[in-house]
PDB file of N, CA, C and O in Angstrom:
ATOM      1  N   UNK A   1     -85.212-119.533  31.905  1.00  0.00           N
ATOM      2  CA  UNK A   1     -86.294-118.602  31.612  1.00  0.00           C
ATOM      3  C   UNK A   1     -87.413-119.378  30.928  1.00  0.00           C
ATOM      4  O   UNK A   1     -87.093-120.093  29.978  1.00  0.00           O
ATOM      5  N   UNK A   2     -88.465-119.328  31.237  1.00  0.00           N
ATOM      6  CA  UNK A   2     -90.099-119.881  30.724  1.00  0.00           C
ATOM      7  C   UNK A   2     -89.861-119.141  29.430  1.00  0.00           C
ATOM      8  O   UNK A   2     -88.975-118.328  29.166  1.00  0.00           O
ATOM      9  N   UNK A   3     -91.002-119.672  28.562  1.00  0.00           N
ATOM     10  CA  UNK A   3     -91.301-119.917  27.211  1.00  0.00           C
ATOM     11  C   UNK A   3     -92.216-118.609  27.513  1.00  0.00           C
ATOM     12  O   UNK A   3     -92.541-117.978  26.507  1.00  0.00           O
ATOM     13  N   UNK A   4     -92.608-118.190  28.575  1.00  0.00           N
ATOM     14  CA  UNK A   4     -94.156-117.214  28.970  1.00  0.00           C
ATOM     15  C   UNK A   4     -93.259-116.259  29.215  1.00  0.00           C
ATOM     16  O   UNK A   4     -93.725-115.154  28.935  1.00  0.00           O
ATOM     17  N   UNK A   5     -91.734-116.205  29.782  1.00  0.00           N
ATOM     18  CA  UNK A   5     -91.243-115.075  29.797  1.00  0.00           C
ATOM     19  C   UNK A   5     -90.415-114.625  29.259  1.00  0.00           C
ATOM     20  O   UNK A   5     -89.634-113.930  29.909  1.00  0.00           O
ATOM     21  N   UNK A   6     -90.181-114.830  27.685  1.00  0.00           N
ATOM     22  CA  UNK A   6     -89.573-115.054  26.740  1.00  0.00           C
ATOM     23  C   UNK A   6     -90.567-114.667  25.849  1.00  0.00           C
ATOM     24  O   UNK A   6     -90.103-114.076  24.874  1.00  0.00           O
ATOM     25  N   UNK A   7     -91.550-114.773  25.847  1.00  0.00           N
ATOM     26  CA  UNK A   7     -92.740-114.022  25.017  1.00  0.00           C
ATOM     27  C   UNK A   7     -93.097-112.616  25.088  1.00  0.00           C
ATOM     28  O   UNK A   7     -93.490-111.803  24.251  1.00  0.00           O
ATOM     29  N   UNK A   8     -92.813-112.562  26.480  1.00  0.00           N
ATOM     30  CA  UNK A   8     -92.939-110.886  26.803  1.00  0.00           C
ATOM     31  C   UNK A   8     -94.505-110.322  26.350  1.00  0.00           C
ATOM     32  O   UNK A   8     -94.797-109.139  26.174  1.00  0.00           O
ATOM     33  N   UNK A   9     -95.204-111.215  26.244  1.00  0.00           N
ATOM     34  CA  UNK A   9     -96.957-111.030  26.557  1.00  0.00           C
ATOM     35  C   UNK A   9     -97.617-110.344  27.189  1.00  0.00           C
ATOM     36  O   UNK A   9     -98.111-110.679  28.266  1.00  0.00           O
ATOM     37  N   UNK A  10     -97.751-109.282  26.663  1.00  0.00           N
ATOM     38  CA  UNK A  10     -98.828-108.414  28.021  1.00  0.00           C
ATOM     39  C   UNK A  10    -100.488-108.587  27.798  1.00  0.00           C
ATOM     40  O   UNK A  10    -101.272-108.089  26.991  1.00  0.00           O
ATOM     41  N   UNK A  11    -100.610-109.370  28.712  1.00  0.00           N
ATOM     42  CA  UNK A  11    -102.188-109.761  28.258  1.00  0.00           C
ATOM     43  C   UNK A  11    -103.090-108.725  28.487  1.00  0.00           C
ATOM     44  O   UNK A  11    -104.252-108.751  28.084  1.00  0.00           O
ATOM     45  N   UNK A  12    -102.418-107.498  29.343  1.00  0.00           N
ATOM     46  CA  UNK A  12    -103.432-106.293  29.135  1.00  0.00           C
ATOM     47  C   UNK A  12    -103.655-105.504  28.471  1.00  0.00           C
ATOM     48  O   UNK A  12    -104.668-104.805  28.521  1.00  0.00           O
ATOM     49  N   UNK A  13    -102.676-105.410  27.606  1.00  0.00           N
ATOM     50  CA  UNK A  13    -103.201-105.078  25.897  1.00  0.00           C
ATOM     51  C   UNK A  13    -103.440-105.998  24.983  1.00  0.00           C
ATOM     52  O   UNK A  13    -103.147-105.687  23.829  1.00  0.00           O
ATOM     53  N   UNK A  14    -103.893-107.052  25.173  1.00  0.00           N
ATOM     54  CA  UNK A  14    -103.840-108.225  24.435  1.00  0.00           C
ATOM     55  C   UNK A  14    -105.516-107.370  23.411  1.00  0.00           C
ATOM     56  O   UNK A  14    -106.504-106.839  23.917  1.00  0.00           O
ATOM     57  N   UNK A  15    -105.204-107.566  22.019  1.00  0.00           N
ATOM     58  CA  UNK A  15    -106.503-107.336  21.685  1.00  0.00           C
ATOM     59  C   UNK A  15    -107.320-108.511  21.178  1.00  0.00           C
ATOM     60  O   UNK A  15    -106.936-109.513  20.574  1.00  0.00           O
ATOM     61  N   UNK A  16    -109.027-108.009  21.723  1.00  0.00           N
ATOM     62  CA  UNK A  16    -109.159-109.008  21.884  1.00  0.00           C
ATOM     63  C   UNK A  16    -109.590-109.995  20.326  1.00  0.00           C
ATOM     64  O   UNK A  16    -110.286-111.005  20.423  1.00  0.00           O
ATOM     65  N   UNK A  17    -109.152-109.593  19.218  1.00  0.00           N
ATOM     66  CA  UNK A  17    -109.752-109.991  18.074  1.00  0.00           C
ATOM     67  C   UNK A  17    -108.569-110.505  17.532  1.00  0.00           C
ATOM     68  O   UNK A  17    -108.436-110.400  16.312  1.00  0.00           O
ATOM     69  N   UNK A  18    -107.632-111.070  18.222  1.00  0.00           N
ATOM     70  CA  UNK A  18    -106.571-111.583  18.224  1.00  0.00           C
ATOM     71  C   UNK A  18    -106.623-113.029  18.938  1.00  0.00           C
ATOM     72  O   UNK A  18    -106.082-113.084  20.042  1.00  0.00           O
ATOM     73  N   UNK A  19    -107.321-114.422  18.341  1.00  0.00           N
ATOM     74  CA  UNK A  19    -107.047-115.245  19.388  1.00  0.00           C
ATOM     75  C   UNK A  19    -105.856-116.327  19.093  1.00  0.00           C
ATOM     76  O   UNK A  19    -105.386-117.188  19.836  1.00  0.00           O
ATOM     77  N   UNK A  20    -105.560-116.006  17.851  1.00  0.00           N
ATOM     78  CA  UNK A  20    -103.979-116.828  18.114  1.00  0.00           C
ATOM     79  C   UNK A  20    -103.218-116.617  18.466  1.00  0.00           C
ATOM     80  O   UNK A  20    -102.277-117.379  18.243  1.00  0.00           O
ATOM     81  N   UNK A  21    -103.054-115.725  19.086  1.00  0.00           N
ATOM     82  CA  UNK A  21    -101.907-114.627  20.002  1.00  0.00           C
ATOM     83  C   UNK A  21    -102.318-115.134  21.241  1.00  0.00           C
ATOM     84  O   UNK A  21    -101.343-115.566  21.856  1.00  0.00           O
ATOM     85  N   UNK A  22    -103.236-115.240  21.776  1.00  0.00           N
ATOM     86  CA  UNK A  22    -104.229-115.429  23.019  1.00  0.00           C
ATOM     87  C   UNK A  22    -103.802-116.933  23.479  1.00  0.00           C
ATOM     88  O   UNK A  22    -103.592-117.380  24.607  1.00  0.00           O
ATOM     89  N   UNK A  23    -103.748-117.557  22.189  1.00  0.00           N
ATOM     90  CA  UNK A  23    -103.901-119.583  22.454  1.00  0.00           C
ATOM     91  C   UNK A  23    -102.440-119.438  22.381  1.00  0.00           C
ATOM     92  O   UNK A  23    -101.875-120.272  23.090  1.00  0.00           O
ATOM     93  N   UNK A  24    -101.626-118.628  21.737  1.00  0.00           N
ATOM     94  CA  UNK A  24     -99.898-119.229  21.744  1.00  0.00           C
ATOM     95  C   UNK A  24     -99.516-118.763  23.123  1.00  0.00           C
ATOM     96  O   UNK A  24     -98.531-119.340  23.583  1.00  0.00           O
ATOM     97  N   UNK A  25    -100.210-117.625  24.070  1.00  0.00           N
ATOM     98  CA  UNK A  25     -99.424-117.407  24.898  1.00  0.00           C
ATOM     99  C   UNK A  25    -100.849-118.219  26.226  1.00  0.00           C
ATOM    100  O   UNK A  25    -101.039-117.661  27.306  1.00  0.00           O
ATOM    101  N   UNK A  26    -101.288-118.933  26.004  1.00  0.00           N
ATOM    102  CA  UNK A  26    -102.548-119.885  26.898  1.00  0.00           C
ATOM    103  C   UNK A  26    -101.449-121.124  26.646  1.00  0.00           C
ATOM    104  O   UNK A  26    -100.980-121.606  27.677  1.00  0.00           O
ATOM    105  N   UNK A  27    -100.999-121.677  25.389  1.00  0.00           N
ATOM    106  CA  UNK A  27    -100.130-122.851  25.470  1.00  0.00           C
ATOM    107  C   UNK A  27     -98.910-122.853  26.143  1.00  0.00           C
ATOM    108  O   UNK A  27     -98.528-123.832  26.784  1.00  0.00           O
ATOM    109  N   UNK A  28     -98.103-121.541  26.011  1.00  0.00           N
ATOM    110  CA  UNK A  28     -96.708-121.327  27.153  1.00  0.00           C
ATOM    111  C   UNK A  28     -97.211-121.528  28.434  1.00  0.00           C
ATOM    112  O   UNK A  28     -96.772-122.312  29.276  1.00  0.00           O
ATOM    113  N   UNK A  29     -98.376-120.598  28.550  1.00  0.00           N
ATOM    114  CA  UNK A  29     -98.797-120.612  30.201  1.00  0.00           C
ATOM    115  C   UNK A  29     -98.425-122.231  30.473  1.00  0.00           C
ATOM    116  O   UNK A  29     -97.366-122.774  30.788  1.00  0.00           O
ATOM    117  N   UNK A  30     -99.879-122.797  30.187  1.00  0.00           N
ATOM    118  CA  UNK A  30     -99.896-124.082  30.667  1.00  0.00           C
ATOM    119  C   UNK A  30     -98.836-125.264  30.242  1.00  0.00           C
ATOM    120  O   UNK A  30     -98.918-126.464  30.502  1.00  0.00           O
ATOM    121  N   UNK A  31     -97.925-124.641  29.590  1.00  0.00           N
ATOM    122  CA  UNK A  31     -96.659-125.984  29.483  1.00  0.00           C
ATOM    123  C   UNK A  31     -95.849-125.642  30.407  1.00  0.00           C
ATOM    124  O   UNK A  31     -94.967-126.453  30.694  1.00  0.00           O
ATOM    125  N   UNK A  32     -95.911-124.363  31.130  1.00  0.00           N
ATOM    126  CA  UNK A  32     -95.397-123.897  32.314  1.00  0.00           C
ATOM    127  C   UNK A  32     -95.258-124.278  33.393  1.00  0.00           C
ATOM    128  O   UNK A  32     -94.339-124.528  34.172  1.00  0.00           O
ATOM    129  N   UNK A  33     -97.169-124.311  33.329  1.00  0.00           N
ATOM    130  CA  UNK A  33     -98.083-124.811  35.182  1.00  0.00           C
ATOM    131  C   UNK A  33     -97.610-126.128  34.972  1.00  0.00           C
ATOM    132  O   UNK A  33     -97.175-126.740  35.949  1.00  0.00           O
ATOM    133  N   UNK A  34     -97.624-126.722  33.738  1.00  0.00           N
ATOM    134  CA  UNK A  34     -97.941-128.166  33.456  1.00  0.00           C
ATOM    135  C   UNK A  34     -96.632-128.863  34.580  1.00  0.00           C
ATOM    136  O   UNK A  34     -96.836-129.802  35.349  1.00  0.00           O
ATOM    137  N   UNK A  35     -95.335-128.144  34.424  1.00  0.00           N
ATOM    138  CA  UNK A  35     -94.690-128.570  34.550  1.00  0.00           C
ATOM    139  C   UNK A  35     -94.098-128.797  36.193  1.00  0.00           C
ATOM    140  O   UNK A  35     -93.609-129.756  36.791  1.00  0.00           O
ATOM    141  N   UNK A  36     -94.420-127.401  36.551  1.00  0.00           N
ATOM    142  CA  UNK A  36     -94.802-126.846  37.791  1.00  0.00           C
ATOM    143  C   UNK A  36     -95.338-128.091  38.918  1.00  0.00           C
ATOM    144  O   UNK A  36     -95.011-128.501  40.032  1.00  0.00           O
ATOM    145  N   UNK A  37     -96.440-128.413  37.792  1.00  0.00           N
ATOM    146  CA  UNK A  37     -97.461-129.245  38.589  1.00  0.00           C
ATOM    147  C   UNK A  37     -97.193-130.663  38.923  1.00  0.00           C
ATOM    148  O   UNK A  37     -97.493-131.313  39.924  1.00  0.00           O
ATOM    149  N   UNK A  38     -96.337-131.096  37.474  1.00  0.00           N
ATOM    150  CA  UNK A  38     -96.035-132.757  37.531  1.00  0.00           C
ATOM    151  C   UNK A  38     -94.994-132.417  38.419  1.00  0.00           C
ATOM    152  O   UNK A  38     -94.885-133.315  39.254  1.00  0.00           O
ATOM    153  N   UNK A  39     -94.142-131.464  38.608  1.00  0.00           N
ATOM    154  CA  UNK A  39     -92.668-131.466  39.443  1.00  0.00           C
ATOM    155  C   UNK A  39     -92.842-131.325  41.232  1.00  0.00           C
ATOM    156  O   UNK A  39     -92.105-131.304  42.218  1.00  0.00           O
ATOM    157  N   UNK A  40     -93.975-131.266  40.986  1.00  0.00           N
ATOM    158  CA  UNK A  40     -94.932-130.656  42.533  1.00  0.00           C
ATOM    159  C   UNK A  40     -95.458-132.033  43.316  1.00  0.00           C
ATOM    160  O   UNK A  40     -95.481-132.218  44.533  1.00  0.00           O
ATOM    161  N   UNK A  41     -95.918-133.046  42.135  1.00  0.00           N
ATOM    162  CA  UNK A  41     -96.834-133.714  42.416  1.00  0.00           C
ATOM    163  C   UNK A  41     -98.347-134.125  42.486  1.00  0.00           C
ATOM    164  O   UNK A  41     -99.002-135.016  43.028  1.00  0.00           O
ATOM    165  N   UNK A  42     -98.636-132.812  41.500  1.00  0.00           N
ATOM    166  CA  UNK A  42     -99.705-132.602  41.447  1.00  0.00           C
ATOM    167  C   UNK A  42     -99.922-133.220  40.115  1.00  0.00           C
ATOM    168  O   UNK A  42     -99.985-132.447  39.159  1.00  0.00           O
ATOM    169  N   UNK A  43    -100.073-134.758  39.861  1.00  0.00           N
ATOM    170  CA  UNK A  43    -100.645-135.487  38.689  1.00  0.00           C
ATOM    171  C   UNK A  43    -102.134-134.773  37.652  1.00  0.00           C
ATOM    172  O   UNK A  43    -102.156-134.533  36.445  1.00  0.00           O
ATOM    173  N   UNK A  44    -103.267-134.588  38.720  1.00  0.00           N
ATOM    174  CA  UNK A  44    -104.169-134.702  37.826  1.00  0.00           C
ATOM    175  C   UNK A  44    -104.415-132.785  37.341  1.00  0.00           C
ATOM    176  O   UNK A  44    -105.321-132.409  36.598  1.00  0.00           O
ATOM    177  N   UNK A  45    -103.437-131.907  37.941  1.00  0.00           N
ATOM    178  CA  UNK A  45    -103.731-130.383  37.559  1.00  0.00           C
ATOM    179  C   UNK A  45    -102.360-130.767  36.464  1.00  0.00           C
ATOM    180  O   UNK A  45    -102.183-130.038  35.488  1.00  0.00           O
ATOM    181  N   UNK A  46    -101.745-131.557  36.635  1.00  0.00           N
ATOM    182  CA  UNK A  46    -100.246-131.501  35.257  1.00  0.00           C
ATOM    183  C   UNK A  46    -101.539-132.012  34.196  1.00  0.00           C
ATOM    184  O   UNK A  46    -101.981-131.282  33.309  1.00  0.00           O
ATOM    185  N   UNK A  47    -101.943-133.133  34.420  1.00  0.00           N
ATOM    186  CA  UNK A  47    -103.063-133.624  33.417  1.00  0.00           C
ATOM    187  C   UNK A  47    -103.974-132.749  32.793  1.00  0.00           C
ATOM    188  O   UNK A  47    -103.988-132.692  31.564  1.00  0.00           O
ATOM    189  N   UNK A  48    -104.673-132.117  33.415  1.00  0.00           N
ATOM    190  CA  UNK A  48    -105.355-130.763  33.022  1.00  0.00           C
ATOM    191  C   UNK A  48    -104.812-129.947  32.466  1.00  0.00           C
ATOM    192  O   UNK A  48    -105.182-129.665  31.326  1.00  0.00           O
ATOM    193  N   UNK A  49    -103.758-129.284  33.056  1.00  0.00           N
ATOM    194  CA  UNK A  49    -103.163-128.318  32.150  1.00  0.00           C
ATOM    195  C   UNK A  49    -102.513-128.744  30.855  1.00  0.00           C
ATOM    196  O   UNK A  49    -102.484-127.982  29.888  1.00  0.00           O
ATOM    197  N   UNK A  50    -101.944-130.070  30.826  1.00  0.00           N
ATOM    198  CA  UNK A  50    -101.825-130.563  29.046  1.00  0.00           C
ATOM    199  C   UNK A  50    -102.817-130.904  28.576  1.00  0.00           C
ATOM    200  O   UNK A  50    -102.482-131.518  27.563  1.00  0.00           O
ATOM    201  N   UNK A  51    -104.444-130.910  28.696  1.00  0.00           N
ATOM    202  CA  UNK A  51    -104.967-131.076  27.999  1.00  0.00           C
ATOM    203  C   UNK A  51    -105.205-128.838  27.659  1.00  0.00           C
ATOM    204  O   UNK A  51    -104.907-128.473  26.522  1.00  0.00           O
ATOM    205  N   UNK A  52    -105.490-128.179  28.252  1.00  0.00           N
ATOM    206  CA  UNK A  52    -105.486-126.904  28.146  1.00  0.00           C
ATOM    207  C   UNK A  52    -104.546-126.483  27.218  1.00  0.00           C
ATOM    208  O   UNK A  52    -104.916-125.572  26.477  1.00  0.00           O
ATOM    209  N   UNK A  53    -102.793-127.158  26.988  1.00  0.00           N
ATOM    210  CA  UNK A  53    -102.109-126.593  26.053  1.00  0.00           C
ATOM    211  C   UNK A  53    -102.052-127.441  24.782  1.00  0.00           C
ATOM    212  O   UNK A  53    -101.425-126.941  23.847  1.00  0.00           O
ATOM    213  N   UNK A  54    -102.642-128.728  24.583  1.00  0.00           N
ATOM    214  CA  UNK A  54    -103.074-129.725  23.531  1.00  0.00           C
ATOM    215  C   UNK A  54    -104.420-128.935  22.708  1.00  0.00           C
ATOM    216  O   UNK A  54    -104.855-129.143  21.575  1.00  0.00           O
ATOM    217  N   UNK A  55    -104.854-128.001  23.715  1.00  0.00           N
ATOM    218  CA  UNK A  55    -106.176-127.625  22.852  1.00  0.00           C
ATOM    219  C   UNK A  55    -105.617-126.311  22.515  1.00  0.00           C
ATOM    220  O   UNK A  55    -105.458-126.290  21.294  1.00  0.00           O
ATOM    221  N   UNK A  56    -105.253-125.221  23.042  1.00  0.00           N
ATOM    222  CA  UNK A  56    -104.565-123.866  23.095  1.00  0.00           C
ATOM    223  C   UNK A  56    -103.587-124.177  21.493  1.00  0.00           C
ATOM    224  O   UNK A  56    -103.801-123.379  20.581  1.00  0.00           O
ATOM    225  N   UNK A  57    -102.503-125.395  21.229  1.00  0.00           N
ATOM    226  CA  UNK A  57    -102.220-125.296  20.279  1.00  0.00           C
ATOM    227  C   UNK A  57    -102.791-125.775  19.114  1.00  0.00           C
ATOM    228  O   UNK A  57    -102.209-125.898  18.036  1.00  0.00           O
ATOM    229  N   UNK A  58    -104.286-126.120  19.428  1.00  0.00           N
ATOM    230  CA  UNK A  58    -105.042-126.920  18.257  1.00  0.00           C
ATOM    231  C   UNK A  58    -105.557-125.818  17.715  1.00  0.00           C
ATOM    232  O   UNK A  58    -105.830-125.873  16.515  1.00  0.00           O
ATOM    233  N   UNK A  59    -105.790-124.669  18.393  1.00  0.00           N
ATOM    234  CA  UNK A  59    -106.421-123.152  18.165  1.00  0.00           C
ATOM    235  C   UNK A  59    -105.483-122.817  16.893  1.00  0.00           C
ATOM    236  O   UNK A  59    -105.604-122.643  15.681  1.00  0.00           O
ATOM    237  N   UNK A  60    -104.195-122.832  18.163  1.00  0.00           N
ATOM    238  CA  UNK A  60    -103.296-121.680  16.475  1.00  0.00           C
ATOM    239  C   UNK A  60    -102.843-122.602  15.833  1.00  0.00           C
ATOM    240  O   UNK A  60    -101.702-122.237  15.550  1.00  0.00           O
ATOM    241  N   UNK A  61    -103.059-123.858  15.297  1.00  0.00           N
ATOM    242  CA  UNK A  61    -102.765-124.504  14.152  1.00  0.00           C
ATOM    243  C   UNK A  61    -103.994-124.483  13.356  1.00  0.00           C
ATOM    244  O   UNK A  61    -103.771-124.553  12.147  1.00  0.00           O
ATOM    245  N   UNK A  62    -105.155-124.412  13.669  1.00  0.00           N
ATOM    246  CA  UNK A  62    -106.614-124.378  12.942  1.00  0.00           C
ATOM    247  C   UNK A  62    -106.602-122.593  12.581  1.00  0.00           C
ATOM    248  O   UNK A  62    -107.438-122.323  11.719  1.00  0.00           O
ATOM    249  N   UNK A  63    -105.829-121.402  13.079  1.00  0.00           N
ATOM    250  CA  UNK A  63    -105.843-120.410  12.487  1.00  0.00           C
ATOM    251  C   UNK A  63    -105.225-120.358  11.906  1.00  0.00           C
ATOM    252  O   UNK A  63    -105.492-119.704  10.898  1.00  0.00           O
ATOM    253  N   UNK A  64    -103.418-121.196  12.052  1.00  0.00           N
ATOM    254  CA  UNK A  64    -102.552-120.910  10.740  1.00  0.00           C
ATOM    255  C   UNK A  64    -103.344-121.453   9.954  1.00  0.00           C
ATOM    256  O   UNK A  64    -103.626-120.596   9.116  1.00  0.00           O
ATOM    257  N   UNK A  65    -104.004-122.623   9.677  1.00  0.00           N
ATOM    258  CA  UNK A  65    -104.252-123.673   8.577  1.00  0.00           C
ATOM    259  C   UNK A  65    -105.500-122.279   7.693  1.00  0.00           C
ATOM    260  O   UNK A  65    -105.357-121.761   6.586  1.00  0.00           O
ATOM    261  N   UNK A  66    -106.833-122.007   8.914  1.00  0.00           N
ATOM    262  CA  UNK A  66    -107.297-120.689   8.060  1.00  0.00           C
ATOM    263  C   UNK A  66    -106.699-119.499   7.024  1.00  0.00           C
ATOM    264  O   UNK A  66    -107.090-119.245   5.885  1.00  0.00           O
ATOM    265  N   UNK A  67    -105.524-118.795   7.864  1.00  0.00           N
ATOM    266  CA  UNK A  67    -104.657-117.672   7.271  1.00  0.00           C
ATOM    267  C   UNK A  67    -104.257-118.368   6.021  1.00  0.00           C
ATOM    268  O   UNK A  67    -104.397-117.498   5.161  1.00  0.00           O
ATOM    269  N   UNK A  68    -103.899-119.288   5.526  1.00  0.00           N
ATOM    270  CA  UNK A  68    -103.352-120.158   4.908  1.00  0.00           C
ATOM    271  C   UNK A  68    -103.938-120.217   3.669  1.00  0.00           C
ATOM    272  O   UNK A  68    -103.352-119.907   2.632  1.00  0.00           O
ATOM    273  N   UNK A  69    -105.419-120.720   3.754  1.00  0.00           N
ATOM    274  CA  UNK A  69    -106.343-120.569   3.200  1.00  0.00           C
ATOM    275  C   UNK A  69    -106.684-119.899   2.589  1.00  0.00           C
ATOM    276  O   UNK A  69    -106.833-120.110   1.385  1.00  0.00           O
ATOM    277  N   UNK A  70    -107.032-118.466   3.353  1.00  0.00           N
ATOM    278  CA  UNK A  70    -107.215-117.212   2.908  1.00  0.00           C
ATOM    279  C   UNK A  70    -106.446-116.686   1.575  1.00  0.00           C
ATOM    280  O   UNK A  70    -106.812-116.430   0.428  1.00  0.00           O
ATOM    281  N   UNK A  71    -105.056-116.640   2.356  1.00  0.00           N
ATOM    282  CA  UNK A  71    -104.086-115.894   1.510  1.00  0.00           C
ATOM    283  C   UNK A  71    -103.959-116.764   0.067  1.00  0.00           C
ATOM    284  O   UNK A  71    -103.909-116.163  -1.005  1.00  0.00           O
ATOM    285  N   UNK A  72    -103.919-117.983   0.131  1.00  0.00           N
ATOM    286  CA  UNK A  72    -104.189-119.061  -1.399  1.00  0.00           C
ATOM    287  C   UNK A  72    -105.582-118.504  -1.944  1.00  0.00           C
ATOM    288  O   UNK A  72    -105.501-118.633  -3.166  1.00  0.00           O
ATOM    289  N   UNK A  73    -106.592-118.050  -1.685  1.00  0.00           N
ATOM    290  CA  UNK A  73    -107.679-117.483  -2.350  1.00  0.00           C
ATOM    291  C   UNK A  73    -107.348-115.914  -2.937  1.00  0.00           C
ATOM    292  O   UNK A  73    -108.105-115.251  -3.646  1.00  0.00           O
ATOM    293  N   UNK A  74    -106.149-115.555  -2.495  1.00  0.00           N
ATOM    294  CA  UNK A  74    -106.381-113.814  -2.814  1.00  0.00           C
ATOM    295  C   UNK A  74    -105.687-114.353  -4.095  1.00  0.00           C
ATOM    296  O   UNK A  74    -105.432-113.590  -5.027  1.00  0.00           O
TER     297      UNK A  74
END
């Protein structure tokens, strides 16, 4: 079972003021395709899509590191 279907993500209620929810389930996607793709043969879309989940998890580590922040100020 994928990491994407194990999340149980419904991106059609996804709200949209939610984007670390958005980038954790953009990083499953593409460690998904990623894999899909290198197993396919498809080098430079596996390449692409790890740079898509290298950035997807740079998102929700720059929002945990925010939340983080926050909550040390209250």
């Amino acid at each position: 079972m994928s990491q994407c279907q194990k999340m149980k993500f419904d991106h059609s209620e996804a709200k949209p003021h939610d984007p670390r929810a958005a980038a954790q389930y953009i990083e499953a996607m593409a460690r998904d395709l990623k894999g899909l793709a290198s197993g396919s043969g498809l080098g430079f879309l596996a390449y692409l899509l790890g740079m898509v989940e290298t950035d997807a998890s740079s998102v929700v580590r720059q929002t945990d590191r925010m939340r983080d922040s926050d909550l040390g100020k209250s």
